[in-house]
C-alpha positions in Angstrom: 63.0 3.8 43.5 61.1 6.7 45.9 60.3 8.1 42.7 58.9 5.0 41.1 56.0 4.2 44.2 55.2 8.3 44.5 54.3 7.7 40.6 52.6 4.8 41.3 50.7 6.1 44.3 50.0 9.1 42.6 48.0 7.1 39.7 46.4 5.0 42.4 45.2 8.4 43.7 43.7 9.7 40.7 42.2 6.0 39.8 40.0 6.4 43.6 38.9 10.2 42.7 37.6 9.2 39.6 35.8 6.5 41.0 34.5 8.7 43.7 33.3 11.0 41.4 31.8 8.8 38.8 29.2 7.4 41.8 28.3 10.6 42.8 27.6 11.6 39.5 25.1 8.5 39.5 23.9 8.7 42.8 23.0 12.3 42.0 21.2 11.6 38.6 17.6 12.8 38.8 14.5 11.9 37.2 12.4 14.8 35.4 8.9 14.2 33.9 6.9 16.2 31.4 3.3 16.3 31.3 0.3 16.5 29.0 -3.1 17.8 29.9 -6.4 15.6 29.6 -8.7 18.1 27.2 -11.8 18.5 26.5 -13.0 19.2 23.0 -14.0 16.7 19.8 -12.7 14.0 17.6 -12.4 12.6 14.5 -11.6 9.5 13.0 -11.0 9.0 9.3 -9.9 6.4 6.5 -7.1 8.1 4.6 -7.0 7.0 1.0 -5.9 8.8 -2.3 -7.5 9.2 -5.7 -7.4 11.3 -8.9 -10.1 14.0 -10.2 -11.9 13.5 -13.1 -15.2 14.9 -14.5 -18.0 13.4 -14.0 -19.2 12.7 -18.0 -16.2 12.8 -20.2 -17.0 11.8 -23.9 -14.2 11.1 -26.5 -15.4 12.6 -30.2 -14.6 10.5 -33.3 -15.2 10.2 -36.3 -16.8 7.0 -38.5 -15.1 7.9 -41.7 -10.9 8.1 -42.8 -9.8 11.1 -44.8 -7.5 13.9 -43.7 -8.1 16.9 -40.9 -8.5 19.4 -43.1 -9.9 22.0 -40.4 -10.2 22.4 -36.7 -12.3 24.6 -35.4 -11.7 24.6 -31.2 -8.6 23.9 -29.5 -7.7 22.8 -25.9 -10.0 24.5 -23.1 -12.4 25.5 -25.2 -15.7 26.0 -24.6 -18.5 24.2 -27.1 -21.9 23.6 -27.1 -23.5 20.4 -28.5 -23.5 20.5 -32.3 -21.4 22.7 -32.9 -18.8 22.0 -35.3 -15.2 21.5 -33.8 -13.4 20.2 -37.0 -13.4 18.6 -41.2 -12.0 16.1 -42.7 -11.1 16.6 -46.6 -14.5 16.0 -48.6 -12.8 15.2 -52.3 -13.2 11.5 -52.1 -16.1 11.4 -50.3 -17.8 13.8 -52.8 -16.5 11.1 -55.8 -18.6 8.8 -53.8 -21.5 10.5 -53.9 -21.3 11.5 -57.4 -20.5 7.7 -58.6 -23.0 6.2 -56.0 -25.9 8.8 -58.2 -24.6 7.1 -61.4 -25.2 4.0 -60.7 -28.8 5.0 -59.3 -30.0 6.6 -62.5 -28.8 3.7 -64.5 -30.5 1.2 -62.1 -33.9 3.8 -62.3 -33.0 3.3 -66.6 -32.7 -0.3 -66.2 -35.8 -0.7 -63.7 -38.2 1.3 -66.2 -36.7 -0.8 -69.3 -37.9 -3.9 -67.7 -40.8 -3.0 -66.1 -42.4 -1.6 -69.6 -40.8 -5.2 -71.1 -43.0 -7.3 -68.4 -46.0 -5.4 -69.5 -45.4 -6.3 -73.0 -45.1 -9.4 -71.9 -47.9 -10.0 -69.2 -50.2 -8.5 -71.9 -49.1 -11.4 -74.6 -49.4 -14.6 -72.0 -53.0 -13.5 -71.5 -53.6 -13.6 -74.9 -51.3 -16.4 -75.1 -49.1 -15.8 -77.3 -46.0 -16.0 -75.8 -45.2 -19.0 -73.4 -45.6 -19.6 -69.6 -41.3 -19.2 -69.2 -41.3 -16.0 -71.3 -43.8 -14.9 -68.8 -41.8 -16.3 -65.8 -38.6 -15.0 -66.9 -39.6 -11.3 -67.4 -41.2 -11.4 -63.7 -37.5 -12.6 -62.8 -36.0 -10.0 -64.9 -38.3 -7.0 -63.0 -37.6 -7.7 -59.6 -34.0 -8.6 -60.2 -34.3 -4.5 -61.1 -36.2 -3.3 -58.7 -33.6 -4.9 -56.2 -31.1 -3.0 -58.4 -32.8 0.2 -58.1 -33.3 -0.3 -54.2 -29.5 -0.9 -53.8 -28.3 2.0 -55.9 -30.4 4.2 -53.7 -28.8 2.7 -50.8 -25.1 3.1 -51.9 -26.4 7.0 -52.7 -27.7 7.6 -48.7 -24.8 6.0 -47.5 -22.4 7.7 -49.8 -24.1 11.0 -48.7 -24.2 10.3 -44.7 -20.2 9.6 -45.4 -20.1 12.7 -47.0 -22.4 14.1 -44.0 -19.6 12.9 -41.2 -16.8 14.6 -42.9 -17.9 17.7 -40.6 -17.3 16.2 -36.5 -19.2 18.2 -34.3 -19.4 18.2 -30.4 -22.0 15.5 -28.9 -22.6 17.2 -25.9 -21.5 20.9 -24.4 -18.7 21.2 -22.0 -14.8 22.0 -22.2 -12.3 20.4 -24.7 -9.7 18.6 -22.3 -8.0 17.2 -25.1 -6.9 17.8 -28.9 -5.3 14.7 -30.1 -4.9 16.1 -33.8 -4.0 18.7 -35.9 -4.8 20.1 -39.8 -3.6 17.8 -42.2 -2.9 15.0 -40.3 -4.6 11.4 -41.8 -7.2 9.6 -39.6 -8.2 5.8 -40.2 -11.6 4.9 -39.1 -11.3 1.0 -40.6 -11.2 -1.2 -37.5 -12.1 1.5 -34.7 -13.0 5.0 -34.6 -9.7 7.2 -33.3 -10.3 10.0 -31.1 -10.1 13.4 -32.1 -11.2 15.5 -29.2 -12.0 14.7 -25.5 -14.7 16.9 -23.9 -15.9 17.0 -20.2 -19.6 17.7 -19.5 -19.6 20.2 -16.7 -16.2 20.7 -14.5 -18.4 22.5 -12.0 -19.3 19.0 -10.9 -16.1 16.3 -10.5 -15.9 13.2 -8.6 -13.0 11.3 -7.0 -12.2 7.6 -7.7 -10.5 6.8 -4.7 -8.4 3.3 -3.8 -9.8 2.0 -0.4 -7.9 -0.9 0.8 -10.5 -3.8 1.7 -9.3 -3.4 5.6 -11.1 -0.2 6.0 -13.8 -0.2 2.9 -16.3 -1.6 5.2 -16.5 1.9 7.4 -17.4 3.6 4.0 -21.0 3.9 3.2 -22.8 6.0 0.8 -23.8 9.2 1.7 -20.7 9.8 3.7 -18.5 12.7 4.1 -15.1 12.9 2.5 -12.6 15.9 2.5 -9.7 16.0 0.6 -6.4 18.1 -0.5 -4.6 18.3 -3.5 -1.2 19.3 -4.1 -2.5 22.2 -6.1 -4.1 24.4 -3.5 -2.1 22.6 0.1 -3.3 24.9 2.7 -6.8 24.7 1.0 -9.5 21.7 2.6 -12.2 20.6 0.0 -15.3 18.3 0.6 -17.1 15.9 -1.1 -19.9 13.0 -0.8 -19.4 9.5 -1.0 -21.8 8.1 -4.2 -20.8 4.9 -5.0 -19.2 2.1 -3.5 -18.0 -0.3 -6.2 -17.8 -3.9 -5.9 -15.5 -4.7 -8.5 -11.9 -5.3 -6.9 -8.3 -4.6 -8.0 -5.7 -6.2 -6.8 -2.2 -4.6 -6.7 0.9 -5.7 -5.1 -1.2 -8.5 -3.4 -3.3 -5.8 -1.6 -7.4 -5.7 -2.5 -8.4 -2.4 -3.3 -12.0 -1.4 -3.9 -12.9 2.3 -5.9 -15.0 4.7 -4.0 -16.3 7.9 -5.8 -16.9 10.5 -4.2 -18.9 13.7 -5.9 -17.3 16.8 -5.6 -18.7 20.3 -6.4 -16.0 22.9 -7.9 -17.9 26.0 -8.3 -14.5 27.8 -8.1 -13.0 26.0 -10.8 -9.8 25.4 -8.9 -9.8 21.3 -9.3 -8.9 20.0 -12.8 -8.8 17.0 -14.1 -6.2 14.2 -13.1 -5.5 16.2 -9.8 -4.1 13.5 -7.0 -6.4 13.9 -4.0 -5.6 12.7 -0.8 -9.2 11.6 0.5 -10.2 11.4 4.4 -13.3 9.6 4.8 -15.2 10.9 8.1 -16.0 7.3 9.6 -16.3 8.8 13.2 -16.9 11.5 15.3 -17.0 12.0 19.3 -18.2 15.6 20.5 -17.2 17.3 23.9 -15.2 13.9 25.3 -12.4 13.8 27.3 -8.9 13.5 25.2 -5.3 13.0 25.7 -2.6 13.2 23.7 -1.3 9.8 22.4 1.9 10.4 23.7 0.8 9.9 27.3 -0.7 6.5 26.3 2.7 5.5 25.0 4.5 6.2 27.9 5.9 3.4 30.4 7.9 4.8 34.0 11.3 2.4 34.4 11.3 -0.7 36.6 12.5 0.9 39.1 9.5 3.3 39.8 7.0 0.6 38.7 8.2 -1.6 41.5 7.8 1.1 43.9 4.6 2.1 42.9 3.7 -1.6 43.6 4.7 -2.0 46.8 3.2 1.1 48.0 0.0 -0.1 46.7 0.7 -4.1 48.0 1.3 -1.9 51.5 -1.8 0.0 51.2 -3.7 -2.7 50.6 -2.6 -4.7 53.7 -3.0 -1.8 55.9 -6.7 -1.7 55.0 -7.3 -5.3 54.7 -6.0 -5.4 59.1 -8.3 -2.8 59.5 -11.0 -4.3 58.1 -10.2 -7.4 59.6 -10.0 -5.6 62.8 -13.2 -3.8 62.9 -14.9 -7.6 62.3 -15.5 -7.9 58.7 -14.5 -11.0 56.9 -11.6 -10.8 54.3 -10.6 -13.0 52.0 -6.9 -13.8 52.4 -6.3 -14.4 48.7 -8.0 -11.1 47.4 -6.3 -9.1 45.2 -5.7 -5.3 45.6 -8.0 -2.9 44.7 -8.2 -2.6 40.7 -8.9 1.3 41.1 -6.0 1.6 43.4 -2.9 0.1 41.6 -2.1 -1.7 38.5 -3.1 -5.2 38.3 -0.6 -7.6 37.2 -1.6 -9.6 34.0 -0.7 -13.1 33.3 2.1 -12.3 30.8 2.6 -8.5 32.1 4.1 -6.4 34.5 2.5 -3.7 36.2 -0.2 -2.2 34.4 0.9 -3.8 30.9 -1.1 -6.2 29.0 1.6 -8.8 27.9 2.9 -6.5 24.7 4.5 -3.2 24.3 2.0 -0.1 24.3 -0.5 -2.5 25.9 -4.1 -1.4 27.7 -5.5 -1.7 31.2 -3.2 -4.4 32.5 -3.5 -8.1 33.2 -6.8 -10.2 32.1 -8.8 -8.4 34.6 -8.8 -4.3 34.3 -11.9 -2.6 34.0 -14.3 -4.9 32.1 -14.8 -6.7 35.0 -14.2 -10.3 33.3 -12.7 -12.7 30.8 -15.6 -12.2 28.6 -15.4 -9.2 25.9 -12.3 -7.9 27.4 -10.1 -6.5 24.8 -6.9 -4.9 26.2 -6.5 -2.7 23.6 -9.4 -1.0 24.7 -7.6 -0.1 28.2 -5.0 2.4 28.7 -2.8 3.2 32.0 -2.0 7.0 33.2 0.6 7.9 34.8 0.5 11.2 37.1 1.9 12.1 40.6 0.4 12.5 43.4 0.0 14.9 46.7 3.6 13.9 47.3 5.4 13.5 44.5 4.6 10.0 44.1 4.2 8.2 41.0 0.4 7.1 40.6 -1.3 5.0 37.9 -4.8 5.8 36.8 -6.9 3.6 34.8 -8.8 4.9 31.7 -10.7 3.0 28.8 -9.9 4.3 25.2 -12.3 5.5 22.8 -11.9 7.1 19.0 -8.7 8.5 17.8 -8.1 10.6 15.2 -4.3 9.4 15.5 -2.6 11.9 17.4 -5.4 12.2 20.2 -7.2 10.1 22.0 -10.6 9.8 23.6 -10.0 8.2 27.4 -13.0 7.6 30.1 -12.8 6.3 33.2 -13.9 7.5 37.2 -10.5 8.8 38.0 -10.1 11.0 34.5 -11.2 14.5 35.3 -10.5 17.4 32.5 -7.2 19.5 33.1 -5.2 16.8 34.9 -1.6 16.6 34.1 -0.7 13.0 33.0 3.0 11.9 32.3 4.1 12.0 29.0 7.9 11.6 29.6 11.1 11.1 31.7 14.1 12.2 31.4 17.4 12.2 33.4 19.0 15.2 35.1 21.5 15.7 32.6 18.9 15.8 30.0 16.8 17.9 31.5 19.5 20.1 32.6 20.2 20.6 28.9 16.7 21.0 27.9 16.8 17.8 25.4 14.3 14.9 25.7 15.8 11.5 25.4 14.9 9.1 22.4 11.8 8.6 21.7 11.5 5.4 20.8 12.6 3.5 24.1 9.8 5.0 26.7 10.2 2.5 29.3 13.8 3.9 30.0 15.6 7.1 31.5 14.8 8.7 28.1 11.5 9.3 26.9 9.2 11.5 24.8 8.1 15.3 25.5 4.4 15.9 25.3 3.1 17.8 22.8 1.9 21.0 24.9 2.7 19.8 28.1 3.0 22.4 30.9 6.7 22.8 32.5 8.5 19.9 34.2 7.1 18.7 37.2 8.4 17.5 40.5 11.6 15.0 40.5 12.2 11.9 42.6 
């Protein structure tokens, strides 16, 4: 039985030293921040899209008659110039042609000169009448009848010959074969549409993009504008191009409008070819020597707990210099608010400094427009830094152009070099040198900033 209760006293034992020990280990959990620095520098804003090279005149080479490649004179990547011959079809039956079509001319010419010396036979007895008015008629009939014999023989001959003629294809234009779709002895039929033989590109020193912009963002592009672009070629190597046309035809795909936007692209080097994917930035905006901050900063939320504490400092503040005003004679009103420069104003569906959603601006309906009227939250951003004492501090800012991983920020308060939070993290975490999740900033985890200088001071 004494056995039994020292067991049992001994596991009640343990049970309060855990407990004890748990509670400190809470009570003694510290918060760590990590801070990002405000810069100075420039920015850019761009409209990504993607495209695929091409050159800019590309002209497919035919041919008007069928017969059988017989020769083939350039191959792919070849250079021509325009006439020069790049391939011929077999001439046998287009030669019979020819022949047959001169047959039939000399025996129309025959039959032509037979009549015609018959109607002058002819013309020569009606005046004299001696042969009647539908003799006459009829050898005048008979005479043009050959003469329209004659004209069409001498037709089929020319047209015989031109066949004969586009048996040998040569280039339309000069530039580079891109593409040989035949080879020697292979049959061609030109009866219901001419098939393509070659494929050559005008100049490749001069390409263009045709680049899918969705309709969302095709009303920043303009002509004129500047586009740079990668391909997957050449990855560490930027090129740049010029906006030239805007189309206005649409596309829809996958119940997205799409508009194409080509963009002219000089490749003196020769290092683009055609039906290369480009990945096209379109410059749409640019902001020189302004104020930026990393976009992790602007992400950031402190917990609750410091929130509510920064509050109440600032409710305390404010009452302190509301008596003294009061005191020194000046009229207050009662209901005034705290000062928006000096703490986070309270929205109608957000907390401190929050604009009713997650991520949101300047806080509340007032912030710094000064009014209901074009306020936009998402124009408004809150800071977070420490003061003199350790203290957490909000500072308000308004946002400007982002090129997506900085921002531009203004405001009164926002001086170059200041050290704005970024991140918290617990003392266990920071301890171990690993930042908590990301994607929860308004709790004991948060998100490093990208360059920030060493942990600051802890609460």
């Amino acid at each position: 039985m004494s056995k039994t209760r020292l067991a049992l006293a001994g596991t009640v034992i343990a049970g309060i030293a855990l407990f004890v020990w748990a509670a400190r280990g809470r009570a003694g959990e510290e918060l760590s921040f990590r801070f990002v620095s405000v810069e100075r520098g420039n920015l850019e804003q761009v409209v990504a899209a993607t495209g695929s090279l091409d050159a800019v005149t590309t002209v497919p080479v035919g041919t008007q008659v069928s017969g059988i490649i017989s020769e083939i004179y350039v191959d792919f990547n070849d250079d021509v110039n325009a006439g020069q011959v790049v391939a011929r079809l077999d001439r046998s039956l287009l030669q019979i042609a020819v022949q047959d079509a001169q047959a039939n001319l000399a025996r129309s010419e025959a039959q032509y000169d037979f009549v015609k010396r018959n109607h002058e036979r002819t013309a020569a007895l009606y005046e004299q009448q001696l042969v009647s008015e539908q003799e006459f008629n009829q050898s005048q009939y008979d005479l043009r009848t050959a003469e329209a014999t004659y004209a069409s023989s001498r037709s089929s001959l020319d047209r015989a010959e031109q066949n004969l003629g586009y048996a040998t294809i040569y280039a339309p234009i000069s530039g580079r074969v891109i593409e040989r779709n035949v080879d020697v002895g292979q049959t061609v039929a030109a009866s219901m549409s001419a098939p393509q033989l070659f494929l050559i590109a005008n100049d490749l020193s001069e390409m263009q993009i045709l680049a899918s912009v969705d309709e969302s963002d095709i009303g920043k592009i303009h002509e004129g504008q500047t586009a740079r672009f990668t391909v997957q070629a050449y990855p560490d190597d930027k090129f740049e191009g010029e906006v030239r046309q805007v189309r206005l035809q649409s596309k829809v795909q996958e119940n997205v409008v799409n508009y194409t936007v080509v963009v002219g692209v000089k490749n003196a080097s020769g290092k683009l070819l055609p039906g290369m994917t480009a990945t096209v930035d379109f410059l749409v905006g640019t902001a020189t020597d302004v104020l930026k901050i990393p976009n992790a900063a602007l992400r950031f939320r402190p917990p609750e707990s410091l929130l509510s504490e920064l509050q109440e400092r600032r409710r305390a503040e404010f009452e302190a210099r509301r008596t003294e005003r009061a005191a020194g004679g000046e009229t207050v009103d009662p209901g005034a608010a705290p000062d928006s420069s000096a703490a986070p104003r309270t929205g109608r569906r957000g907390g401190v400094g929050g604009t009713g959603r997650p991520g949101g601006g300047a806080g509340g309906q007032g912030g710094l427009a000064g009014g209901r009227g074009n306020f936009n939250p998402d124009d408004f951003a809150v800071l977070y830094t420490l003061d003199d004492q350790g203290r957490l501090s909000a500072v308000r800012a308004r946002k400007g152009l982002t090129d997506g991983q900085y921002t531009e920020i203004q405001g009164p308060n926002v001086e170059e070099g200041m050290q704005v939070i970024a991140a918290v993290t617990t003392g266990t975490s920071a301890a171990s040198g690993t930042a908590a999740n990301p994607l929860q900033p308004g709790g004991a985890g948060g998100r490093d900033g990208p360059g920030g200088p060493p942990r600051g001071p802890r609460f």
